[in-house]
N, C-alpha and C positions, 0 to 999 in steps of 0.2 A: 593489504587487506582492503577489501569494497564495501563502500558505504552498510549494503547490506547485511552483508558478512560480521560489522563492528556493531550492529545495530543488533542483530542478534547474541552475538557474544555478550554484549551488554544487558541485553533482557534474559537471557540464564543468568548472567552472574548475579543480576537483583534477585532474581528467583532464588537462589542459593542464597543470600542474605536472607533473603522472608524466611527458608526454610530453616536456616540455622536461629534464627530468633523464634520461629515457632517453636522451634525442640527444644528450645529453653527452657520457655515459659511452659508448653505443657508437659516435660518434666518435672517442675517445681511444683505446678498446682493441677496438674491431669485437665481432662477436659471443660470437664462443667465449669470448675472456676477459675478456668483460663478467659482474655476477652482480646476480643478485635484491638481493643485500645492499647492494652499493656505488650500485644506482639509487634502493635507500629511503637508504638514506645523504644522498645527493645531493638528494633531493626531500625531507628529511626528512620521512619518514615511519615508521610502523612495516611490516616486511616484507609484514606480512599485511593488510596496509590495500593497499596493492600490486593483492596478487591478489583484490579484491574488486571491481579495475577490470579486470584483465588476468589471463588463466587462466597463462599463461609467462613466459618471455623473450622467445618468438618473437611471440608476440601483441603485446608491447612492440615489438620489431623492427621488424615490419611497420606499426605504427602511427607512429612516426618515416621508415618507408619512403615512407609514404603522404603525409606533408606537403611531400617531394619529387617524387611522382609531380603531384600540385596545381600544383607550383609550375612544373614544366617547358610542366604544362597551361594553365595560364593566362598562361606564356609564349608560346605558341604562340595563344592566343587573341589575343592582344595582336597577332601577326603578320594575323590572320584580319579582324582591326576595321580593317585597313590597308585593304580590298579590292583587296589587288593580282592580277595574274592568278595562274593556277593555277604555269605556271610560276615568276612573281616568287615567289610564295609558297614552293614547297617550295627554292627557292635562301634562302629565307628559314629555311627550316624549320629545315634544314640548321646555316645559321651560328647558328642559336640555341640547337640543343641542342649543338653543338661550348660555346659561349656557355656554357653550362647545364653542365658537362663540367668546363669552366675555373674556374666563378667559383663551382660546389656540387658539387665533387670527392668528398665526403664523400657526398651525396646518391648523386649518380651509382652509389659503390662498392656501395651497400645496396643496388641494383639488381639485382644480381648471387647473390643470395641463396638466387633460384630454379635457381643452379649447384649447389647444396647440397643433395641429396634429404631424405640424413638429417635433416636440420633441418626438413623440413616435418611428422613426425610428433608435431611438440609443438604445433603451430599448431591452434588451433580452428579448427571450420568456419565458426563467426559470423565471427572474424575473416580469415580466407581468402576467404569470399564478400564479405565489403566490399572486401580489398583486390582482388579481384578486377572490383569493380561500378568501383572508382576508374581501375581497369589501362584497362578498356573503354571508359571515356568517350574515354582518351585515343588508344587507337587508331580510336575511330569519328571523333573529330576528323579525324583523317591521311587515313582511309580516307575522309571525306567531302571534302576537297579531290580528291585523286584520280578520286572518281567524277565531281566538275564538269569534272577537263581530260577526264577521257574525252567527256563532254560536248561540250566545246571542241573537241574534235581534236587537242587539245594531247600528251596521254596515250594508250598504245595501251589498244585495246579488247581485244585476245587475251588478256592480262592481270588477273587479279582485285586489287581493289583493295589488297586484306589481302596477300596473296604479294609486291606492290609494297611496301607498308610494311615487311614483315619482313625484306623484303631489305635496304633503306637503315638499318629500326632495326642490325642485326643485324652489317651490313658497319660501320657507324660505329663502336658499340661496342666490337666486336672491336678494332678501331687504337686507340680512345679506351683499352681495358685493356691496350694495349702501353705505349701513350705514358703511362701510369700508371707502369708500373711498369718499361718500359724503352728510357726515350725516350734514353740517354744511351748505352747502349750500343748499339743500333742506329745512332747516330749517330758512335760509336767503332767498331764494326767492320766497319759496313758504308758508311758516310758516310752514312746516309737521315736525312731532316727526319724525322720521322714526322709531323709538323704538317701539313707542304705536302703526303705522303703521302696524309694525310686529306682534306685538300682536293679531292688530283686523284680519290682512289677517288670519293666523294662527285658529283663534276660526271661521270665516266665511268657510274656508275649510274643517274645521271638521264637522259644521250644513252641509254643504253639502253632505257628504259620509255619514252620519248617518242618521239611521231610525227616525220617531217619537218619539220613546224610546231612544234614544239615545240623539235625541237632548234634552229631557229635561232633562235630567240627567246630558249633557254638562253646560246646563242652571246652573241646581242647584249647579254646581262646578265653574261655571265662574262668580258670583256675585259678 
């Protein structure tokens, strides 16, 4: 291996140190009282060694954000290598980011980030346009199943594929940051699962975006 080549291997592998020390820390105390100090702390390093990988916090942030936007992606790839139909797939899609929700809670939360304006004025543009290029692959994934049931017949045509996605991302989430943070009192005063909630919102959205064809075949898979 050439100088070059080790010099590089060497500056990923600190990067993956900073970023395994960021995800620490801003799982234990989320953003706001997380600090530059306690992430060199953590990665031992010195502070300003830090920012000679990462211009913020928030640059940090989103690059911890981004190895759960990968990971949700490559779960849903994993659905896609099945070739089941359009339908089976997004009943699949569905249980996996519910899946993805339960078993990377922590991830999921970082998601939410972009609820935060203030917080986007520390962010680089280098770093914004990556995580942005990561955001995309994962909705062109989505959006690409969709445009095959439209194909099918399975999916309505009236519909764009993107406006379909935003809605199931969007309606899912929404219950998922209930059931975060208050699945117990929903279930105390008003008696709801929010679980089985999720469940029925989830299969109601799909009858709706799908054809005749479509829904019965939802049908025959959701018994």
């Amino acid at each position: 291996m050439g100088t070059i080549q080790r010099k590089e291997r060497e500056k990923e592998s600190r990067k993956e140190s900073i970023i395994d020390a960021a995800q620490k820390v801003f799982f234990e105390k989320g953003l706001q009282l997380a600090t530059m100090d306690e992430i060199a702390e953590t990665a031992e390093l010195a502070k300003g060694t830090l920012y000679l990988y990462y211009r913020s916090k928030e640059d940090l942030y989103l690059a911890v954000m981004m190895r759960g936007l990968i990971l949700l992606r490559t779960m849903f790839e994993a659905v896609i290598t099945r070739q089941l139909t359009t339908v089976r797939t997004m009943v699949e899609f569905m249980a996996t980011f519910t899946g993805f929700f339960e078993q990377h809670r922590n991830y999921f939360r970082m998601f939410h980030f972009f609820n935060t304006p203030q917080f986007h004025k520390q962010v680089s543009e280098a770093m914004m346009a990556e995580c942005d290029r990561c955001n995309h692959t994962l909705w062109t994934l989505v959006t690409g199943v969709l445009d095959r049931g439209k194909a099918e017949g399975t999916i309505r045509t009236d519909l764009s594929a993107i406006e379909i996605a935003v809605v199931l991302w969007t309606s899912s989430s929404s219950l998922m940051m209930r059931i975060d943070s208050q699945r117990e009192l929903f279930r105390q005063k008003l008696t709801v699962d929010l679980d089985h909630t999720l469940r029925v919102s989830n299969i109601l959205l799909l009858e709706s975006v799908m054809t005749d064809a479509g829904r019965k075949e939802l049908s025959a898979n959701t018994i």
